[in-house]
mmCIF file as gemmi writes it, N, C-alpha and C atoms, coordinates in Angstrom:
data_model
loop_
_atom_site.group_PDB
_atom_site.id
_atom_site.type_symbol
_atom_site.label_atom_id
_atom_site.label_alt_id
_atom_site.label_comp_id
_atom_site.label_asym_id
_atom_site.label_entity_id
_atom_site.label_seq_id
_atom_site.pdbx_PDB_ins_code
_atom_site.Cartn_x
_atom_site.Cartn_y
_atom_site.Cartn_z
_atom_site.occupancy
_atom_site.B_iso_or_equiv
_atom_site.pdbx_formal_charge
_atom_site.auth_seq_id
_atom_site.auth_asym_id
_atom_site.pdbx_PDB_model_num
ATOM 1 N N . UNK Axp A 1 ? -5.637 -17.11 -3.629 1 0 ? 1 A 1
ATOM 2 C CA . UNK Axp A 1 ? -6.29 -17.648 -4.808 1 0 ? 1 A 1
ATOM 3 C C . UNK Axp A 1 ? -7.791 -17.38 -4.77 1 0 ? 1 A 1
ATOM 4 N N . UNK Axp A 2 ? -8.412 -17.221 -3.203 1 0 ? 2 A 1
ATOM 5 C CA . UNK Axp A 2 ? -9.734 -17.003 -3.624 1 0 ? 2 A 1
ATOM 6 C C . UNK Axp A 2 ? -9.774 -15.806 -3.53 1 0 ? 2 A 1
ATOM 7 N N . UNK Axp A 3 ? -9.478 -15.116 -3.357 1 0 ? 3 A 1
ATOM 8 C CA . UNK Axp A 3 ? -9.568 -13.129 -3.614 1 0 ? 3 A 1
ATOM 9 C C . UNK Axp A 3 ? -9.568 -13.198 -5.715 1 0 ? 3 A 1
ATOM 10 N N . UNK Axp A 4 ? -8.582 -13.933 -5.957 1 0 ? 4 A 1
ATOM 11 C CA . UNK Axp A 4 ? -8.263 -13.631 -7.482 1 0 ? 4 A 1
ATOM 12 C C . UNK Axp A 4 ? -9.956 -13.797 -8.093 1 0 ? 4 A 1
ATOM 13 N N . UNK Axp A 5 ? -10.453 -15.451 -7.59 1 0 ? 5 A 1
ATOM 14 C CA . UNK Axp A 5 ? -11.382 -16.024 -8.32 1 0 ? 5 A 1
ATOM 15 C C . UNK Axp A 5 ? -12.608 -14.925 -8.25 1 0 ? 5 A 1
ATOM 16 N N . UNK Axp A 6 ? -12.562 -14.253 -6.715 1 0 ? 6 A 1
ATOM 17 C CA . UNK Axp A 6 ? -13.988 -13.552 -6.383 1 0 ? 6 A 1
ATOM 18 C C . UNK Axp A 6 ? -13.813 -12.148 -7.239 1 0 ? 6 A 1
ATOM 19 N N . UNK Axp A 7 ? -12.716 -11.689 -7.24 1 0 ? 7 A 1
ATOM 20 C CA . UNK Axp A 7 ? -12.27 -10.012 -8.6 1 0 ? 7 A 1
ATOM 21 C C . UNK Axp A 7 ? -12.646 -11.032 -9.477 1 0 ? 7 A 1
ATOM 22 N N . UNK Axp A 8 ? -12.414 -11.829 -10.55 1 0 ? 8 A 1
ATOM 23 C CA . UNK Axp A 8 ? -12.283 -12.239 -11.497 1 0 ? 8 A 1
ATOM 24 C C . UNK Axp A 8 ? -13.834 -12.475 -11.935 1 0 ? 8 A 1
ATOM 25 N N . UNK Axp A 9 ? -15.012 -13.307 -11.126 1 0 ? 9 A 1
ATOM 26 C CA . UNK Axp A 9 ? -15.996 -13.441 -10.877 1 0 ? 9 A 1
ATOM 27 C C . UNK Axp A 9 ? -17.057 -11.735 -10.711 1 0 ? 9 A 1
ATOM 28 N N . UNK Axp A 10 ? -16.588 -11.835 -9.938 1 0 ? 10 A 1
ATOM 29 C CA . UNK Axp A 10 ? -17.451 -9.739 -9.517 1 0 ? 10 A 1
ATOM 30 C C . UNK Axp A 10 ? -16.868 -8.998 -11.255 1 0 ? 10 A 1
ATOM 31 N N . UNK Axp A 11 ? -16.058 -9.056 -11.431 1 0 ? 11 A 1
ATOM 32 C CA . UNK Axp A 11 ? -15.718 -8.153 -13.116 1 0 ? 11 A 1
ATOM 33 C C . UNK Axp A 11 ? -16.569 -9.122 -14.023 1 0 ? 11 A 1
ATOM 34 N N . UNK Axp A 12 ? -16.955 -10.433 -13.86 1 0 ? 12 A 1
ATOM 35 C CA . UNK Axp A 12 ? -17.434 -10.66 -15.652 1 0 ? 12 A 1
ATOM 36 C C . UNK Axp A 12 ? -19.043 -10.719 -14.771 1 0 ? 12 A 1
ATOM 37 N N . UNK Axp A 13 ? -19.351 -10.481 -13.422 1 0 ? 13 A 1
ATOM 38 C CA . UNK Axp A 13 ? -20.694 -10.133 -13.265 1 0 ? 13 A 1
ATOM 39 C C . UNK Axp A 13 ? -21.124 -8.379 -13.582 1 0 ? 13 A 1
ATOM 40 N N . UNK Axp A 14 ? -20.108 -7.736 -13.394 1 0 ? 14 A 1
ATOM 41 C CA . UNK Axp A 14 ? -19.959 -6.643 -13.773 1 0 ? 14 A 1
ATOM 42 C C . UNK Axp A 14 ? -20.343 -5.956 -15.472 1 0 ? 14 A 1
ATOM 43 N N . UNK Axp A 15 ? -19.519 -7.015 -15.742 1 0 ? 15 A 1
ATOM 44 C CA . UNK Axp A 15 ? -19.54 -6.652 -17.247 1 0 ? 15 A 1
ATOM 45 C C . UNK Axp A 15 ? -20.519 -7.064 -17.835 1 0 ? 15 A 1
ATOM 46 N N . UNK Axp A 16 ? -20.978 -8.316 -17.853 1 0 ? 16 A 1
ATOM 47 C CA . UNK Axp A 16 ? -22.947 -8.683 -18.157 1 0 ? 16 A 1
ATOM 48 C C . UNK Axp A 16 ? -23.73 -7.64 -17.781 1 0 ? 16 A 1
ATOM 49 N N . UNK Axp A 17 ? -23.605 -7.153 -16.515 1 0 ? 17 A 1
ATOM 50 C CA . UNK Axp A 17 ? -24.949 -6.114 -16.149 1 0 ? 17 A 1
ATOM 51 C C . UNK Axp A 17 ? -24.415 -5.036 -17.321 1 0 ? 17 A 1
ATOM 52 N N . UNK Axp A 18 ? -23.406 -4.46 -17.101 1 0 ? 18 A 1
ATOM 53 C CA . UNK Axp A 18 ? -23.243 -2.896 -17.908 1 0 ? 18 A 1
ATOM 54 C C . UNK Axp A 18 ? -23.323 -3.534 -19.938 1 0 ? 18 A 1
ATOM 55 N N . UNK Axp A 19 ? -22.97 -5.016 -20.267 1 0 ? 19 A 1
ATOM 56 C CA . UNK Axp A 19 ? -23.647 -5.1 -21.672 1 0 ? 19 A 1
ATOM 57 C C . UNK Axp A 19 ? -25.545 -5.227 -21.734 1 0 ? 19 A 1
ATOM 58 N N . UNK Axp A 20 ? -26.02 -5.068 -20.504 1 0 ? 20 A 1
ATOM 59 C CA . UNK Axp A 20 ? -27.201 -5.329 -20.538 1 0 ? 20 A 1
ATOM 60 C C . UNK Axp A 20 ? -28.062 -4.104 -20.648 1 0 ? 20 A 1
ATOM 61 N N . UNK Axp A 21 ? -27.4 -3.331 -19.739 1 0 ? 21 A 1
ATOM 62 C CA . UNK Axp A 21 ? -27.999 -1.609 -19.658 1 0 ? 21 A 1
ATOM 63 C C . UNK Axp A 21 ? -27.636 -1.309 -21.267 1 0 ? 21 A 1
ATOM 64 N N . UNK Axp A 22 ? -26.977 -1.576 -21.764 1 0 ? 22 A 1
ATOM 65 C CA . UNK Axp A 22 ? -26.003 -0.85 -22.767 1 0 ? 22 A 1
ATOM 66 C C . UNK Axp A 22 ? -26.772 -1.864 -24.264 1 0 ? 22 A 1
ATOM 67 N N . UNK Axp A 23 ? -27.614 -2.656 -24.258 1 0 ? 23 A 1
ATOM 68 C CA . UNK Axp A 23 ? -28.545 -3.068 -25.785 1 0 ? 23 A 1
ATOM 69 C C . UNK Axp A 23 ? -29.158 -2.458 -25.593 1 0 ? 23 A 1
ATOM 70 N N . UNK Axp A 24 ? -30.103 -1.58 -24.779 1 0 ? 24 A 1
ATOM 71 C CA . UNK Axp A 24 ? -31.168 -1.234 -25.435 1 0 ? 24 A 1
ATOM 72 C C . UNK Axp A 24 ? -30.779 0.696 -25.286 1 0 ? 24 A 1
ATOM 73 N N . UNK Axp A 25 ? -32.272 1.411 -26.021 1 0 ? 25 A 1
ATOM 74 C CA . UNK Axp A 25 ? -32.281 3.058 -25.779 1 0 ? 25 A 1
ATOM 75 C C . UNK Axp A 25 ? -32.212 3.302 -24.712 1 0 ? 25 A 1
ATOM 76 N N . UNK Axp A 26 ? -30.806 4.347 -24.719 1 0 ? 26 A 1
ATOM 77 C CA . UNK Axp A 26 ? -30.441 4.994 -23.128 1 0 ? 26 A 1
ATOM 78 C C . UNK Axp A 26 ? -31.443 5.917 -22.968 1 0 ? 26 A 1
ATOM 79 N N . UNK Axp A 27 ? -31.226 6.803 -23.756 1 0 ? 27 A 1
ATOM 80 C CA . UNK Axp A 27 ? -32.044 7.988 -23.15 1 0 ? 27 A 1
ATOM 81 C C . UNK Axp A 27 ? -33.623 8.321 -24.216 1 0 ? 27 A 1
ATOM 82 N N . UNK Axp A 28 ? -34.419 9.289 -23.697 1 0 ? 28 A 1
ATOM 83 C CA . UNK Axp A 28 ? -35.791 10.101 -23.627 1 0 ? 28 A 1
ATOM 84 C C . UNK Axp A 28 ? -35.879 9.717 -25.744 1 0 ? 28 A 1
ATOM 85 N N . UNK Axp A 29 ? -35.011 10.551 -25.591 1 0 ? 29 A 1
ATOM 86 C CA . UNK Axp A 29 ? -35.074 10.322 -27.612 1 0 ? 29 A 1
ATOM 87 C C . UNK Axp A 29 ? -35.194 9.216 -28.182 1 0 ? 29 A 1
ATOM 88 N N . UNK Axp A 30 ? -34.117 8.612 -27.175 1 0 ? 30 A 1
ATOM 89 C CA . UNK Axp A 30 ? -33.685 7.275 -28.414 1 0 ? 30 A 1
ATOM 90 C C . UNK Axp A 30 ? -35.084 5.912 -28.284 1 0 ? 30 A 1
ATOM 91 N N . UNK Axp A 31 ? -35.114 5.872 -26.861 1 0 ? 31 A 1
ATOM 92 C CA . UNK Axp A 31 ? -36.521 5.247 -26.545 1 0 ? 31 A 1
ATOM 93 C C . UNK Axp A 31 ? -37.642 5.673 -27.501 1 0 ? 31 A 1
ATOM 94 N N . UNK Axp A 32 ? -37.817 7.144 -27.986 1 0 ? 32 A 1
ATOM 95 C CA . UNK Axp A 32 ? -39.433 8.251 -28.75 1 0 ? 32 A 1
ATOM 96 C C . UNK Axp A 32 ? -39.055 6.704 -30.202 1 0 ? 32 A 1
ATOM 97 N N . UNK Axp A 33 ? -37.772 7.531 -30.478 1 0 ? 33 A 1
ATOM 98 C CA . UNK Axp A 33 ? -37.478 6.437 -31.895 1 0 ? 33 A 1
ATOM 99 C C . UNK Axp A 33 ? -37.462 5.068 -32.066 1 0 ? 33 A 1
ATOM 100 N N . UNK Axp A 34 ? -36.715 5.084 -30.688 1 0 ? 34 A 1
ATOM 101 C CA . UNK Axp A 34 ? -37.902 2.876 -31.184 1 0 ? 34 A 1
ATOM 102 C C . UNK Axp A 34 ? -39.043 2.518 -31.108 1 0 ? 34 A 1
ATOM 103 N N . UNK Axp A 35 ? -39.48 3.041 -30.241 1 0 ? 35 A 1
ATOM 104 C CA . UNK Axp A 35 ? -41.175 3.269 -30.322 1 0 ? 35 A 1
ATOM 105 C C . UNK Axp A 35 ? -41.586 3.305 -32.266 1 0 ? 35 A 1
ATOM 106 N N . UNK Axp A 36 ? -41.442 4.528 -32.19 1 0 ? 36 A 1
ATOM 107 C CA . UNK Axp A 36 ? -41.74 5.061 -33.784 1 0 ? 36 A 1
ATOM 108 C C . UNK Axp A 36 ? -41.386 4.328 -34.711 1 0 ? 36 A 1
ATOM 109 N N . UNK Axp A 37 ? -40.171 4.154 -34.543 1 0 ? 37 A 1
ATOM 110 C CA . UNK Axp A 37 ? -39.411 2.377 -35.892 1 0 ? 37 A 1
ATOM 111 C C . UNK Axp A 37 ? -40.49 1.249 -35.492 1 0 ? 37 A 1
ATOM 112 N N . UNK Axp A 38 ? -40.685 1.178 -34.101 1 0 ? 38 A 1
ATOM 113 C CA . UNK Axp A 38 ? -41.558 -0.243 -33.774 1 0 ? 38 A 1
ATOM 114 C C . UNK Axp A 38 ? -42.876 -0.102 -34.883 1 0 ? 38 A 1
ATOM 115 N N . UNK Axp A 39 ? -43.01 0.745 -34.088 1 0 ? 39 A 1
ATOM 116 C CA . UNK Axp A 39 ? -44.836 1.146 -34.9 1 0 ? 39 A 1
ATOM 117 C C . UNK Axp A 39 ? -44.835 1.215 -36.191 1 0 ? 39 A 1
ATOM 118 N N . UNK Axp A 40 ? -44.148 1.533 -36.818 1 0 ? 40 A 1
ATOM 119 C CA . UNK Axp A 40 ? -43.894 2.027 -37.973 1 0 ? 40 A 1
ATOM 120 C C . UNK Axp A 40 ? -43.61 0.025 -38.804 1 0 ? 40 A 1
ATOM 121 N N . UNK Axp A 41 ? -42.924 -0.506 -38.267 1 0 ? 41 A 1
ATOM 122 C CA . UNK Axp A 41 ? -42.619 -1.489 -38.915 1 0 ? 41 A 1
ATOM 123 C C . UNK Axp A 41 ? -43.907 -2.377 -38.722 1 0 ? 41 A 1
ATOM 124 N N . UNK Axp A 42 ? -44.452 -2.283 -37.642 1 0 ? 42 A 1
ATOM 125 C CA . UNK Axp A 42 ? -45.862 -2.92 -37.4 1 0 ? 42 A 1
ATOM 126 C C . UNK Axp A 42 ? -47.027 -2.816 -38.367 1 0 ? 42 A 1
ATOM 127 N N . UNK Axp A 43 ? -47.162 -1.404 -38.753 1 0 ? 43 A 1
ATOM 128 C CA . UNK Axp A 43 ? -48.186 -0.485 -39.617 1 0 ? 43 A 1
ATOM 129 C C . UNK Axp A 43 ? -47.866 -1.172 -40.781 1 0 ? 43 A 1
ATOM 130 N N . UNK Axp A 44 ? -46.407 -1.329 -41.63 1 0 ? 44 A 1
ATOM 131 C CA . UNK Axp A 44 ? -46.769 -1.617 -42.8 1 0 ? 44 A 1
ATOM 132 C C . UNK Axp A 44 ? -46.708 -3.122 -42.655 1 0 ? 44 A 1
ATOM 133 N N . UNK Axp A 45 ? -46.257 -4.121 -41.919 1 0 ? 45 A 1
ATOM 134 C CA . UNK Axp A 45 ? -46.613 -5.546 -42.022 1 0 ? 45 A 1
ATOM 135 C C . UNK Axp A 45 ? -48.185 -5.831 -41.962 1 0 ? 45 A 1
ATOM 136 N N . UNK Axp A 46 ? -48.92 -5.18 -40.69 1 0 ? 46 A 1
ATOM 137 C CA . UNK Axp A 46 ? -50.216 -5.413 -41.56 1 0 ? 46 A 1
ATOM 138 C C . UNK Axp A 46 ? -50.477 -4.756 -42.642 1 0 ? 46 A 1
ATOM 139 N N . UNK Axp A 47 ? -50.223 -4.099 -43.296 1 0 ? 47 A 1
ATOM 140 C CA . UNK Axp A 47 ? -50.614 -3.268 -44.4 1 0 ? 47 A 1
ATOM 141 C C . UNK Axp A 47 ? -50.16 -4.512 -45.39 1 0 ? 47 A 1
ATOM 142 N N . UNK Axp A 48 ? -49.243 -4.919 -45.259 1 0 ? 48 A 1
ATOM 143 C CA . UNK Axp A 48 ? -48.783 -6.748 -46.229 1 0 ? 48 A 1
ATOM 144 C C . UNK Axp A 48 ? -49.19 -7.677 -45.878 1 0 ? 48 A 1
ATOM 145 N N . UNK Axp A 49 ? -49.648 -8.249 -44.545 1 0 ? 49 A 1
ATOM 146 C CA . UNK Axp A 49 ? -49.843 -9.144 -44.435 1 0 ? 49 A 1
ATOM 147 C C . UNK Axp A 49 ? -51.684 -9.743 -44.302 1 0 ? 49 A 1
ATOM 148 N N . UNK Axp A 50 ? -51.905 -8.449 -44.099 1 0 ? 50 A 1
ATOM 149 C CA . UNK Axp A 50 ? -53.302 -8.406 -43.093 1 0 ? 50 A 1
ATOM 150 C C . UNK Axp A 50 ? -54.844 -7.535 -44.508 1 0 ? 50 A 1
ATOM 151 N N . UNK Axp A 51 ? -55.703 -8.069 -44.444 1 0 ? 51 A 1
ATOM 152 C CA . UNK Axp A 51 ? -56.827 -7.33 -45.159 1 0 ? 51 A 1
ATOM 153 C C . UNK Axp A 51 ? -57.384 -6.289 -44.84 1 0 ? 51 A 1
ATOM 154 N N . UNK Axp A 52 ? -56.965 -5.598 -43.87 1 0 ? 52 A 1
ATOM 155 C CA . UNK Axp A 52 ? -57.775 -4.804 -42.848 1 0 ? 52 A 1
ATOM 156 C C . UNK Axp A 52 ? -56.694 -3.613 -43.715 1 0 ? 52 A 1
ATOM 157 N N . UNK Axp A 53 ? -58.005 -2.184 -43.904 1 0 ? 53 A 1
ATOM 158 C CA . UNK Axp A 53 ? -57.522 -0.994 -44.364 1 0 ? 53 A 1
ATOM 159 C C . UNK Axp A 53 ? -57.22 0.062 -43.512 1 0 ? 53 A 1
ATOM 160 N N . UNK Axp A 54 ? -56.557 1.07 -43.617 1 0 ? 54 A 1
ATOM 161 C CA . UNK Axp A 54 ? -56.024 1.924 -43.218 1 0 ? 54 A 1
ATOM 162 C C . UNK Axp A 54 ? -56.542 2.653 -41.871 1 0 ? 54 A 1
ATOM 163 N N . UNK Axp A 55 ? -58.595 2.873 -42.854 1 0 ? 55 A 1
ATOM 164 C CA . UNK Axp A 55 ? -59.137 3.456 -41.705 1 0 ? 55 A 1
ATOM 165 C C . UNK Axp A 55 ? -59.675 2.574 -40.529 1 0 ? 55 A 1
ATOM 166 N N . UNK Axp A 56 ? -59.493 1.219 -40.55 1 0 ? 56 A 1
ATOM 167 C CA . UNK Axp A 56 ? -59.527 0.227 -39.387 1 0 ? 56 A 1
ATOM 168 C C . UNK Axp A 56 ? -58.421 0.442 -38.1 1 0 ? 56 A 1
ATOM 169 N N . UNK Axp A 57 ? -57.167 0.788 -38.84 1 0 ? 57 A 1
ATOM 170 C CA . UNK Axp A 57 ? -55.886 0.507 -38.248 1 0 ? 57 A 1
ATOM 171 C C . UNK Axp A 57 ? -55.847 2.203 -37.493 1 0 ? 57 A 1
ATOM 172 N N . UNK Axp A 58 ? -56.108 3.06 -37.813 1 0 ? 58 A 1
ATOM 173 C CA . UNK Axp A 58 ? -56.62 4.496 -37.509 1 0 ? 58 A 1
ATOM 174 C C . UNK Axp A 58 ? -57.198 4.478 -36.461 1 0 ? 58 A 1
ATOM 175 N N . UNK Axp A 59 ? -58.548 3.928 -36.662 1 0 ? 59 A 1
ATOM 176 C CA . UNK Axp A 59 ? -59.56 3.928 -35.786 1 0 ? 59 A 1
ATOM 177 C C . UNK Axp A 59 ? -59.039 2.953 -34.32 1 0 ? 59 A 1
ATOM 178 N N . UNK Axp A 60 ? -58.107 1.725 -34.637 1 0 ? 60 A 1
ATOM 179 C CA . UNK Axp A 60 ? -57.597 0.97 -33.823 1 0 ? 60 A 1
ATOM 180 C C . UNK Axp A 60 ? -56.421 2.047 -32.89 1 0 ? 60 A 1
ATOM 181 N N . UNK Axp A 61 ? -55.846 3.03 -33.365 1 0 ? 61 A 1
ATOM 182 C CA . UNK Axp A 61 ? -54.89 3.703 -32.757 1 0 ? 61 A 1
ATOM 183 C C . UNK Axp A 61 ? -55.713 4.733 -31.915 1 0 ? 61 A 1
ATOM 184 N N . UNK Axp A 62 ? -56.623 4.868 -32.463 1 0 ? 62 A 1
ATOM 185 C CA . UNK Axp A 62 ? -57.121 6.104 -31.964 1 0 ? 62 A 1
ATOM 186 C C . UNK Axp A 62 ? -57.818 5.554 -30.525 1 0 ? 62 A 1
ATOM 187 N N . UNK Axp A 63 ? -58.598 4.165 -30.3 1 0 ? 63 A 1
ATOM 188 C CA . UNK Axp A 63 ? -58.763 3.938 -29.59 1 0 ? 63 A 1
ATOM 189 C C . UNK Axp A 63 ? -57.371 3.324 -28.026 1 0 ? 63 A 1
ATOM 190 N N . UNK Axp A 64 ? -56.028 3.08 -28.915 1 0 ? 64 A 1
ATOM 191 C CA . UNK Axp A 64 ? -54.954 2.921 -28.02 1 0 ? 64 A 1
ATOM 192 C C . UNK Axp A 64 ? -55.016 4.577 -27.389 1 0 ? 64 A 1
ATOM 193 N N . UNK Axp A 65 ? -54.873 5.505 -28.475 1 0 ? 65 A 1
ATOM 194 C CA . UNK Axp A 65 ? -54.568 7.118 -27.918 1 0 ? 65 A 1
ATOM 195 C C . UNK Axp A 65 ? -55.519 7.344 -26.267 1 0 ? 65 A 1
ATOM 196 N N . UNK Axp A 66 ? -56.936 6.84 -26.628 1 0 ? 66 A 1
ATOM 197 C CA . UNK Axp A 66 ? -57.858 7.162 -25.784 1 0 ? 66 A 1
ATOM 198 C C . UNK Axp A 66 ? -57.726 6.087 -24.024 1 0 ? 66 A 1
ATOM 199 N N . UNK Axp A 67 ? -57.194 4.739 -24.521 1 0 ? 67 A 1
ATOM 200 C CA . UNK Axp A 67 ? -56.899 4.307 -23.214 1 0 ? 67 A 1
ATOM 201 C C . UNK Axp A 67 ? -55.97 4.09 -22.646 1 0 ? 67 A 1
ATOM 202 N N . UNK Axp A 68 ? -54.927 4.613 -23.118 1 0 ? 68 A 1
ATOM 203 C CA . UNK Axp A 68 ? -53.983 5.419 -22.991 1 0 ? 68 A 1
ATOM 204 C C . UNK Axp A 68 ? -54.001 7.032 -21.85 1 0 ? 68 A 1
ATOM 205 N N . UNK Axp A 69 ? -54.568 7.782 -22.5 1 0 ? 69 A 1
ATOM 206 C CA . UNK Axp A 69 ? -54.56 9.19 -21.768 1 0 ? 69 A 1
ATOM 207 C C . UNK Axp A 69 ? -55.633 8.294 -20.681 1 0 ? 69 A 1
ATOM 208 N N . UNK Axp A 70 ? -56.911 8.044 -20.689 1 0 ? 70 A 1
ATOM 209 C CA . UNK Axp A 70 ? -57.945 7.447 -19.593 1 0 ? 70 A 1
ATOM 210 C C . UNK Axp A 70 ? -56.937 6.627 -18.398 1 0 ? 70 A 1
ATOM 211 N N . UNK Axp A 71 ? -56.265 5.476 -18.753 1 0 ? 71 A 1
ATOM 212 C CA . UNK Axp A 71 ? -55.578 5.04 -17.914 1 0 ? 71 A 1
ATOM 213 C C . UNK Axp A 71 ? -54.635 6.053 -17.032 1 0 ? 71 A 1
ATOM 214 N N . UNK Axp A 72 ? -54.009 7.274 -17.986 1 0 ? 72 A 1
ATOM 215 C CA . UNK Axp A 72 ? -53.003 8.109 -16.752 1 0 ? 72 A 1
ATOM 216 C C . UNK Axp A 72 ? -51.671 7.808 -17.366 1 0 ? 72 A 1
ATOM 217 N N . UNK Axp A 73 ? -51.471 7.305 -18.49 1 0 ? 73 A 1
ATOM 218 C CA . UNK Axp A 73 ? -50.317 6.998 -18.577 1 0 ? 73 A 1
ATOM 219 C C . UNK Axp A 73 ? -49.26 8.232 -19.577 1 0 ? 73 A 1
ATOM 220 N N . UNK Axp A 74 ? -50.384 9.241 -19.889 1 0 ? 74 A 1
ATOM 221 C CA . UNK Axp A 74 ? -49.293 10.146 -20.009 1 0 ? 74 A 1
ATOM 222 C C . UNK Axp A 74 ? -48.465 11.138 -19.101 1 0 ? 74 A 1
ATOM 223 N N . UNK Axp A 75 ? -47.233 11.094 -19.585 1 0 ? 75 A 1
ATOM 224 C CA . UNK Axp A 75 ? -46.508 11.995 -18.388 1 0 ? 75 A 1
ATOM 225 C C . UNK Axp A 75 ? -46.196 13.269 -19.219 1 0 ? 75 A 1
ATOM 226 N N . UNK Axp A 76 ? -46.759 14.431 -19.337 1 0 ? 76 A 1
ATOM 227 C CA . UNK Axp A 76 ? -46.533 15.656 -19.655 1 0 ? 76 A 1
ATOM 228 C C . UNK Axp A 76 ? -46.4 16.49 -18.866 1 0 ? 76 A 1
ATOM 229 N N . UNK Axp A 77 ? -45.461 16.046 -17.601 1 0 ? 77 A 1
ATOM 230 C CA . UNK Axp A 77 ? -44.667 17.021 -16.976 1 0 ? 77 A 1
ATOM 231 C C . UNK Axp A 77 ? -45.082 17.451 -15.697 1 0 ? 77 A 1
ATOM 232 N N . UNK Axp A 78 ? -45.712 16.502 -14.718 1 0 ? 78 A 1
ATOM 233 C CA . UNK Axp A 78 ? -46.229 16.287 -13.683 1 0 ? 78 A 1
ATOM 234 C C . UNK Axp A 78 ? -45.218 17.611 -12.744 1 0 ? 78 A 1
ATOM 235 N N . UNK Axp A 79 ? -44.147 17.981 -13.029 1 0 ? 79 A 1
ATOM 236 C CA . UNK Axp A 79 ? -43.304 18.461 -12.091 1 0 ? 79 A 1
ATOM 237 C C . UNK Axp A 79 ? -43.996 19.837 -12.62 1 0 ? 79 A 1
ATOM 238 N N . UNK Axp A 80 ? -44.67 20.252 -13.537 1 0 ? 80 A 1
ATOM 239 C CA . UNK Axp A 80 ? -44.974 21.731 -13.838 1 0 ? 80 A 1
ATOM 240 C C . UNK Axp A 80 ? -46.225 22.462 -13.184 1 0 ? 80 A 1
ATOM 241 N N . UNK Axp A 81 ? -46.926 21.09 -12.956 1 0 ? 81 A 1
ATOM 242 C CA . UNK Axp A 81 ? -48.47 20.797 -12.076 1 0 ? 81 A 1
ATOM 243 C C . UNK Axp A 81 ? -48.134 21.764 -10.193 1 0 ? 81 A 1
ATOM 244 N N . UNK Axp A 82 ? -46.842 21.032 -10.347 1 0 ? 82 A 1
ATOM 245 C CA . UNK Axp A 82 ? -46.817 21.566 -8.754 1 0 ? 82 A 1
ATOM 246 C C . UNK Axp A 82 ? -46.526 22.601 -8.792 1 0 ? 82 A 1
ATOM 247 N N . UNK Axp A 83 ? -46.91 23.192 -7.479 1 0 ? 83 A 1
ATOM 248 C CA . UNK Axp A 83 ? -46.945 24.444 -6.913 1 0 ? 83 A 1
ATOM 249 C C . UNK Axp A 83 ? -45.743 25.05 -5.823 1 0 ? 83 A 1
């Protein structure tokens, strides 16, 4: 009886982890596109909700773009760097 309970137990711990991997973007693409839906849904709520114009929200990205690359956090292919 306790072999049954511990399979029975290990499968629905099993099955939580793999529904957990399995809500969000698996792969490289699907991650680019929630990003992009994110942002995208962000951009026009302030654009409704918020007074601030276009070239504020511009200028606000442009400064994410910049501490962004400064910090290191782009990865464009570190494996091509090596020798």
């Amino acid at each position: 009886m306790k072999n049954q309970w511990t399979t029975l137990l290990y499968n629905v711990i099993e099955q939580n982890e793999d529904d957990f991997y399995m809500s969000g973007p698996r792969d490289y693409d699907e991650q680019t596109d929630a990003f992009r839906f994110d942002l995208d849904e962000m951009v026009e709520r302030y654009k409704q909700e918020f007074d601030i114009n276009t070239f504020v929200m511009i200028g606000a990205l442009q400064e994410k773009i910049k501490e962004l690359i400064d910090d290191g956090n782009c990865d464009m292919g570190d494996e091509m760097l090596e020798e």
